[in-house]
N, C-alpha and C positions, 0 to 999 in steps of 0.2 A: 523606588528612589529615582531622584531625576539625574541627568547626566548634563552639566551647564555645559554650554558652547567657549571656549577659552576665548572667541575672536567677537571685537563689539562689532556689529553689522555695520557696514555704510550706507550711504544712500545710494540706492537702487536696487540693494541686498534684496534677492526674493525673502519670505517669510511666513511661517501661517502661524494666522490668530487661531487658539482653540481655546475654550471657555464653554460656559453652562451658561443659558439662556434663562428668564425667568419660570420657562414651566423646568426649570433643570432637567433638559436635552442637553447632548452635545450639540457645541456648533462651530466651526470652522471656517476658515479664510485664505485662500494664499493670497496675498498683496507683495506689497513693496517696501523698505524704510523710505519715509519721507526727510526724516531728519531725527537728529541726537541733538537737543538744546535744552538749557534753562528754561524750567518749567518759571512761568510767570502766573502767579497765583492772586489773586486780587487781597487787600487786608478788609477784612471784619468793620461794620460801624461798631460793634463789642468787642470786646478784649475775649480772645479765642487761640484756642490751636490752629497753627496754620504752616503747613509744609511749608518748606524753605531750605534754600542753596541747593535743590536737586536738577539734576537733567535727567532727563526723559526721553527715549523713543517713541516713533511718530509714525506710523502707516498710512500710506497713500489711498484706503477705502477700509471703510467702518463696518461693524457686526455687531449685530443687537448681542450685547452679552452681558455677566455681570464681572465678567474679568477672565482671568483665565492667565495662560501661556504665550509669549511669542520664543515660534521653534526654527530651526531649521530644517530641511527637508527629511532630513535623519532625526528628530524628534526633540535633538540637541535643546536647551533651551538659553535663549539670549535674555528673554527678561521675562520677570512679571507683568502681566496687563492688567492695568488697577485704575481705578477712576479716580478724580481730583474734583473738589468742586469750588467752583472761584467763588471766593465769599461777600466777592464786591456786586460783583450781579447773578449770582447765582447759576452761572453755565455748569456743567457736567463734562470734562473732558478726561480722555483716555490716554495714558501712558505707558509707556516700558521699563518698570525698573531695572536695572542691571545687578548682576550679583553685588557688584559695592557697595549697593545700599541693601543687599539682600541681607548676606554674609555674615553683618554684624548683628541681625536679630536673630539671624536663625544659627547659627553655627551654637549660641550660648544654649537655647531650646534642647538641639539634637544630644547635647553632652549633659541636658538635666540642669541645667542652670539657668536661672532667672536672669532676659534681656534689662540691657541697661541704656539707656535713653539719654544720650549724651545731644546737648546743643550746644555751638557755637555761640551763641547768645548772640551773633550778627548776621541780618541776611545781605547774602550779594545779589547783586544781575548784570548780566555782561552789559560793556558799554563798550559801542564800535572805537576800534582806533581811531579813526578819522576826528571823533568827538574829545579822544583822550589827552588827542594832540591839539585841538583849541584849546585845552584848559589846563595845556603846558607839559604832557606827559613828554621825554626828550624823545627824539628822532633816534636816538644811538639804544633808547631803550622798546621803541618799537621794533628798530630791526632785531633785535635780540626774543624780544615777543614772535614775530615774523618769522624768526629760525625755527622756532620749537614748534608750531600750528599753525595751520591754513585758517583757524577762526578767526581770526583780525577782531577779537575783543580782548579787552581786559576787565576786569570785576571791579563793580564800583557799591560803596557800601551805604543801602537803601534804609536798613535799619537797625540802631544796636539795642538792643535788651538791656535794661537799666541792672544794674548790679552783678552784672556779669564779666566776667575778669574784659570781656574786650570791649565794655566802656571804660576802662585806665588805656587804652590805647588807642580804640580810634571811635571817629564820628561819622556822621553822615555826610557821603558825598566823596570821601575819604576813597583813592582808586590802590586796588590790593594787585599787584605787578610781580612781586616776586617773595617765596618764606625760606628765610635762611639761604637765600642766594639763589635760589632755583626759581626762574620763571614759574606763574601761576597761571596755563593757560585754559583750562576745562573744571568743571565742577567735582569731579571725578579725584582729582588733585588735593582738591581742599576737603573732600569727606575722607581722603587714603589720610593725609596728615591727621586732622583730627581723629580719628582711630588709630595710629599709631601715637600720638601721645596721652593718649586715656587707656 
């Protein structure tokens, strides 16, 4: 059994990558977080599966692997390391999932029950405050953004899913600021709500 780490690394947090390599060796890494951001995933010229609304963890130096672990120096584990591959030009890049997006496929697994695959039906990507505010987001709701996180973004809505309850409520371009009163400042935010109301 793994033992998750309760605290999300920051940047600078040492860390070591461990995974299986293609001749499946082990293989390891200490590094560094580089960053925790919105994974930006390119869209398909086909109508395709394609991750959306995740953040991801980011290591300052790479290891041939096919995924694996990021741990702490006590074996702790902060996230999955998992590959993405952008569908617009075909890159291959590495991430860290965190338990939040772990939790809710695997928790239903270990209990014998069949995961369930819930979508928002809208992807977001942060958009800098600087830009939120040419395009009218108020000053009185930035600093309130401002109190809660040091990201200086706010989530603006890139694409919604045709027939899904959040095309009766929002469109493209549409900036998501706050659910039920509570500022919305990390991706983390919007996948804890969505799993608490499903």
């Amino acid at each position: 059994a793994i033992e998750w780490s309760s605290a999300l690394p920051k940047k600078g947090t040492e860390v070591w990558r461990v995974g299986l390599n293609r001749a499946d060796q082990l293989v390891s890494l200490r590094t560094e977080i580089e960053s925790y951001s919105a994974l930006r995933i390119g869209f398909s010229a086909t109508p395709r599966f394609r991750d959306s609304n995740i953040a991801g963890l980011s290591t300052s130096d790479a290891i041939a692997s096919l995924g694996g672990v990021l741990t702490d120096r006590k074996g702790r584990v902060y996230a999955l390391w998992a590959s993405f591959l952008d569908q617009r030009d075909g890159e291959r890049m590495f991430h860290g999932l965190t338990k939040h997006y772990v939790d809710p496929i695997l928790d239903p697994i270990l209990r014998g029950e069949e995961p369930a695959y819930r979508s928002l039906g809208v992807e977001f990507m942060p958009l800098p405050l600087a830009e939120a505010r040419e395009r009218g987001l108020s000053d009185a709701r930035i600093r309130e953004l401002l109190h809660k996180s040091e990201d200086r973004v706010v989530y603006e809505v890139v694409r919604v899913h045709g027939g899904s309850p959040a095309a009766a409520q929002l469109r493209d371009t549409d900036l998501l600021v706050a659910i039920n009163g509570e500022p919305i400042t990390n991706m983390v935010q919007l996948e804890d709500y969505h799993q608490a109301t499903h």
